[in-house]
Structure formats: C-alpha cells, structure tokens
DSSP file (Angstrom, degrees, kcal/mol; ACC not computed):
  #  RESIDUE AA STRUCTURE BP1 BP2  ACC     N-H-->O    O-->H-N    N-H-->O    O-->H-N    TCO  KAPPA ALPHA  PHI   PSI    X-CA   Y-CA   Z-CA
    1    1 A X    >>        0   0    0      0, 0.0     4,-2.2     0, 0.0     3,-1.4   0.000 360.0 360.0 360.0 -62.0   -0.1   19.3  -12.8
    2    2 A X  H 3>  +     0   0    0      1,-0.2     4,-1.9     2,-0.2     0, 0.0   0.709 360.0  52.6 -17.8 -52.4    1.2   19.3   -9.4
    3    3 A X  H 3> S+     0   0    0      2,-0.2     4,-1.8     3,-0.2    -1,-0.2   0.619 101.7  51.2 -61.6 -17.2    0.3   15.9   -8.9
    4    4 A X  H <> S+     0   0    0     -3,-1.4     4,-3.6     2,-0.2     5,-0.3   0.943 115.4  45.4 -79.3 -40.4    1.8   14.2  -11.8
    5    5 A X  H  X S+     0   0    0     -4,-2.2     4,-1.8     1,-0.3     3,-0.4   0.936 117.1  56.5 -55.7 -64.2    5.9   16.3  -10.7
    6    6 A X  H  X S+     0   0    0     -4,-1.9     4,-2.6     1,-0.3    -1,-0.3   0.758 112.2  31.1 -52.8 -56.1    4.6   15.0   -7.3
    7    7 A X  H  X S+     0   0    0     -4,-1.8     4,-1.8     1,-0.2    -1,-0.3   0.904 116.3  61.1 -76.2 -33.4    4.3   11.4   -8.4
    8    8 A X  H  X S+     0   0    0     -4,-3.6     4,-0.9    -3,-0.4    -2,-0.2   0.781 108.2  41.5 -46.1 -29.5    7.2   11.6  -10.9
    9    9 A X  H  X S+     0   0    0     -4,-1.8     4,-1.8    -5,-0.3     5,-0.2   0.934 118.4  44.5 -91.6 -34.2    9.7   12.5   -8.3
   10   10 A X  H >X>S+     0   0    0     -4,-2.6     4,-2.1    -5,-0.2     5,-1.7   0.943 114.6  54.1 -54.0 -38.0    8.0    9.5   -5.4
   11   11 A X  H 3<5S+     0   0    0     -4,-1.8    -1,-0.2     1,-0.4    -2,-0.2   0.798 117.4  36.4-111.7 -36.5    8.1    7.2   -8.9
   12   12 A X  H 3<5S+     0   0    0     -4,-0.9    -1,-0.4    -5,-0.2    -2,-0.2   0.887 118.7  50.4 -83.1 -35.4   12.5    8.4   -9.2
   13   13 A X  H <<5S-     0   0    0     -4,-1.8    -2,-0.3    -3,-0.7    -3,-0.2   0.800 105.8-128.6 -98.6 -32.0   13.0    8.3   -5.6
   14   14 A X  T  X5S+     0   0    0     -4,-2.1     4,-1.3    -5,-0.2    -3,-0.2   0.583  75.4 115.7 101.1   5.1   11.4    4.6   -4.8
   15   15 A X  H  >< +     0   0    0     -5,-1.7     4,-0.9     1,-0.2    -4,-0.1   0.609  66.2  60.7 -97.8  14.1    9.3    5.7   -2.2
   16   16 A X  H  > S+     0   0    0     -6,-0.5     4,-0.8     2,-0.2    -1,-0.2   0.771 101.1  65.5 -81.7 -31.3    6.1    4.8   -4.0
   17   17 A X  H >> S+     0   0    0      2,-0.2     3,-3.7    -7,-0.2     4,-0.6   0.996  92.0  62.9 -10.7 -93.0    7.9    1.2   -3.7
   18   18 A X  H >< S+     0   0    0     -4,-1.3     3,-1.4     1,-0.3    13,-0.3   0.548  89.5  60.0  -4.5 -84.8    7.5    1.4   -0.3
   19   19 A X  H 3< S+     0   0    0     -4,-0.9    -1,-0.3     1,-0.3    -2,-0.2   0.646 116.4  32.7 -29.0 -44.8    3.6    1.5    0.1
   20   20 A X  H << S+     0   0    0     -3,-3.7     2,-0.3    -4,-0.8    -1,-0.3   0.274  91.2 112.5-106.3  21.7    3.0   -1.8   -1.5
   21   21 A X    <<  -     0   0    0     -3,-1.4    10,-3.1    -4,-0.6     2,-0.2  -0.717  55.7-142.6-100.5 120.7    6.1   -3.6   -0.5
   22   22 A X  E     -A   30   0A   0     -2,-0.3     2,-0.9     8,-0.3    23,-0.3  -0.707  27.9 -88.5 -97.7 165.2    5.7   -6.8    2.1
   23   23 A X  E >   -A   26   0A   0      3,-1.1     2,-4.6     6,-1.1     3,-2.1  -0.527  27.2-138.8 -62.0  83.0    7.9   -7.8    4.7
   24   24 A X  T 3  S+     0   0    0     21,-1.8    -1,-0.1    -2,-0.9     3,-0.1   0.122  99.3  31.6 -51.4  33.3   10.6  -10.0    4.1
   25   25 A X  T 3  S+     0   0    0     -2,-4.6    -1,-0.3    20,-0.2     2,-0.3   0.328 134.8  26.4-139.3 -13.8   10.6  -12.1    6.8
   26   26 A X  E X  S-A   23   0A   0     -3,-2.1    -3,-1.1     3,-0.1     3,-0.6  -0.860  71.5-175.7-140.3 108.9    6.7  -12.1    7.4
   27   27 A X  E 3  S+     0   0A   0     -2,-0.3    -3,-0.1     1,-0.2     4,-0.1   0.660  74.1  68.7 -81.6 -11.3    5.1  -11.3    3.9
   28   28 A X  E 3  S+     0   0A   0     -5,-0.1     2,-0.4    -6,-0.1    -1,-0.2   0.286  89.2  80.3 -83.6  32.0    1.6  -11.1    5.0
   29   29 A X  E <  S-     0   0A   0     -3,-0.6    -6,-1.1    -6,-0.1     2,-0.4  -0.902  88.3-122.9-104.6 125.1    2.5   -8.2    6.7
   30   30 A X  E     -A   22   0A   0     -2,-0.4    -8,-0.3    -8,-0.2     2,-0.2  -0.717  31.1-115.6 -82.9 167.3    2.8   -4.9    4.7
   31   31 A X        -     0   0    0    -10,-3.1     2,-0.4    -2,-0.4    16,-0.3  -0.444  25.4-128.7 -87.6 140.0    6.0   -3.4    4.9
   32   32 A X    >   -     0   0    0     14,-1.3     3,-0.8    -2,-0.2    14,-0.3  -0.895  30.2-109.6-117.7 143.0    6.5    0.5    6.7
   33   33 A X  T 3  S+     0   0    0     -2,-0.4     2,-0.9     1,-0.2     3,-0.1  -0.269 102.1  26.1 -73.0 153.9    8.1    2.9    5.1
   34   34 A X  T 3  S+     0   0    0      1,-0.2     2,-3.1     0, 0.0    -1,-0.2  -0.249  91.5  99.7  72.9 -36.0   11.6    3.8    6.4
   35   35 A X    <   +     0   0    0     -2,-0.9    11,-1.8    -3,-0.8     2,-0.3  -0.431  58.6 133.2 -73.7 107.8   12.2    0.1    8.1
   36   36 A X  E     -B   45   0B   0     -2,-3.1     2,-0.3     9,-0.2     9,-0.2  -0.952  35.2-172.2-136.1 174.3   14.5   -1.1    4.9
   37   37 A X  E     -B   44   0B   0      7,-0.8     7,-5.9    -2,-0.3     2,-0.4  -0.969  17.5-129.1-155.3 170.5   17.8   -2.7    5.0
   38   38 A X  E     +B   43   0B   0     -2,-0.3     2,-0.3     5,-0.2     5,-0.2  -0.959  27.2 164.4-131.5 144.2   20.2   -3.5    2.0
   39   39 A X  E >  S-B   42   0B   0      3,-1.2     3,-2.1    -2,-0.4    -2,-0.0  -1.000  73.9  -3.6-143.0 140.5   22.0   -6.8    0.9
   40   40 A X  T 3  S-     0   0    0     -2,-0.3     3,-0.1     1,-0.3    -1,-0.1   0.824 127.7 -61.0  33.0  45.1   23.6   -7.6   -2.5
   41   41 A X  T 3  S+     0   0    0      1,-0.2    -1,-0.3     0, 0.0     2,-0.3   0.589 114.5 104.0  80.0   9.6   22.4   -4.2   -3.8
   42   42 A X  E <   -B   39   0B   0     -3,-2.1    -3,-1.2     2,-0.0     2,-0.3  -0.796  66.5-123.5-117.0 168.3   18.6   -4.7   -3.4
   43   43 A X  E     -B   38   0B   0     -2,-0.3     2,-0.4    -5,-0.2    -5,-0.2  -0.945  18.1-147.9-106.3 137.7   16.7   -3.2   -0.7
   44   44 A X  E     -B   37   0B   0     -7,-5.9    -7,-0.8    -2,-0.3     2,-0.5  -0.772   4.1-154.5-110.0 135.2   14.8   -4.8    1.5
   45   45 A X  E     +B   36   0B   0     -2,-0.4   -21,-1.8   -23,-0.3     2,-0.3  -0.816  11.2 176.1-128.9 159.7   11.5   -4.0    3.5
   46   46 A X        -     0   0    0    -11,-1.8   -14,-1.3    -2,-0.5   -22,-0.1  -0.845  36.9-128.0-130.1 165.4   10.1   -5.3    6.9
   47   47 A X  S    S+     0   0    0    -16,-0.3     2,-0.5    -2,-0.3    -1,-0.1   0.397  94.0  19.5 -79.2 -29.6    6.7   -4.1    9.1
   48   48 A X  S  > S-     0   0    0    -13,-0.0     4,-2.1     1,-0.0     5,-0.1  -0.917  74.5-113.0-154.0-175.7    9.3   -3.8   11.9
   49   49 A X  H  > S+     0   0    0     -2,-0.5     4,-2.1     1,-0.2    -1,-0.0   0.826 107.6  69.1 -89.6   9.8   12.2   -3.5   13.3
   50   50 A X  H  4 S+     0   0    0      2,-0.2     3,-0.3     1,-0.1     5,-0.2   0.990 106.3  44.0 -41.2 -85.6   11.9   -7.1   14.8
   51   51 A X  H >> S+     0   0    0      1,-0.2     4,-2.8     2,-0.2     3,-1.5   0.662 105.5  60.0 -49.0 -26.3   12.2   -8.3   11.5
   52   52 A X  H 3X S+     0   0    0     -4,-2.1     4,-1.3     1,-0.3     2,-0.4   0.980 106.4  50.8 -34.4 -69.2   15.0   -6.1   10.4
   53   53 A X  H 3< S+     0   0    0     -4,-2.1    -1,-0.3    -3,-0.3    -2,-0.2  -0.162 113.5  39.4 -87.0  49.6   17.0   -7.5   12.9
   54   54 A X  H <> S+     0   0    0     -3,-1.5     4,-1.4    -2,-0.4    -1,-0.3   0.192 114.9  56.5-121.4 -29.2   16.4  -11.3   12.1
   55   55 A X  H >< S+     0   0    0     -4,-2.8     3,-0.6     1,-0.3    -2,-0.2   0.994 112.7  42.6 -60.7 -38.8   16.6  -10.3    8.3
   56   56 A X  G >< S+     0   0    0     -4,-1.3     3,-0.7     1,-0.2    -1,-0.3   0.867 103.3  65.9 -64.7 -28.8   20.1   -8.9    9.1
   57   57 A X  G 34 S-     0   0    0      1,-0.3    -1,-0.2    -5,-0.1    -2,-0.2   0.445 129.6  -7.0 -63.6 -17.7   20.9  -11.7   11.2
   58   58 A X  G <X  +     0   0    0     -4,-1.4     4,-0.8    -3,-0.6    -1,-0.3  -0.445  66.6 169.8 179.1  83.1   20.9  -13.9    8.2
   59   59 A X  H X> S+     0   0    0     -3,-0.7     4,-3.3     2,-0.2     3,-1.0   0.907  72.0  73.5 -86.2  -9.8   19.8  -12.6    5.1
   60   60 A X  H >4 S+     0   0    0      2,-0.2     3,-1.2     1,-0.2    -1,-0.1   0.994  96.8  57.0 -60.7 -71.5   20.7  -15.2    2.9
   61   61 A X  H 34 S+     0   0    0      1,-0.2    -1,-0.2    -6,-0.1    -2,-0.2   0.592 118.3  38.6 -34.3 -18.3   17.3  -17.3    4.6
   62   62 A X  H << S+     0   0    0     -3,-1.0     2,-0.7    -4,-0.8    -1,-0.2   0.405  94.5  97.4-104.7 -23.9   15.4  -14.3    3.5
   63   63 A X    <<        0   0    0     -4,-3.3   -38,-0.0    -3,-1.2   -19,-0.0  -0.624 360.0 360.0 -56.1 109.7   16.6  -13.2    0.3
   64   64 A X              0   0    0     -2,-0.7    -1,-0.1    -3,-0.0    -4,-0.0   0.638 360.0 360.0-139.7 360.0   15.2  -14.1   -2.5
C-alpha cells in the first residue's frame, strides 16, 4: 500500500518524468533529475548543466 501513495504522489509531482526523460540538447544522453529549465510553459531536461546553459542560450534551436 505504501508503494502505490508513494508512486501516486512521484506520478502528481512529475518527478517520475524525470527518470526516463532525455536531454534536450544531446538526446542520447539520459536526462538527471533536478538539471530542468522552463520555456513556453514546458519543462525541459538536460544530463548537465553544460547543456542547460546552451539550451538557455537559445532555446528556440532546441525546442521542440
């Protein structure tokens, strides 16, 4: 029982997201949880904070 509240609350909060989520600026990379940034209301996740700062740098070339 524990696990299911447990996975309900990751499953509300988005951080089950996270774990299978690739980078968006190098997608054979998986993505690590806490590097995100946000543009036009989505959130975005990178494998580091390299990529953050190029995604931020222009995210319109990386949005999609």
């Amino acid at each position: 029982m524990k696990t299911i509240i447990a996975l309900a609350i990751i499953g509300m909060t988005g951080l089950a997201a996270a774990e299978d989520a690739k980078c968006a600026v190098n997608p054979g990379k998986d993505a690590k949880p806490g590097i995100t940034a946000k543009h036009d209301g989505k959130t975005y996740s990178f494998c580091c904070n390299n990529c953050k700062k190029k995604f931020e740098a222009d995210p319109a070339k990386y949005a999609k």
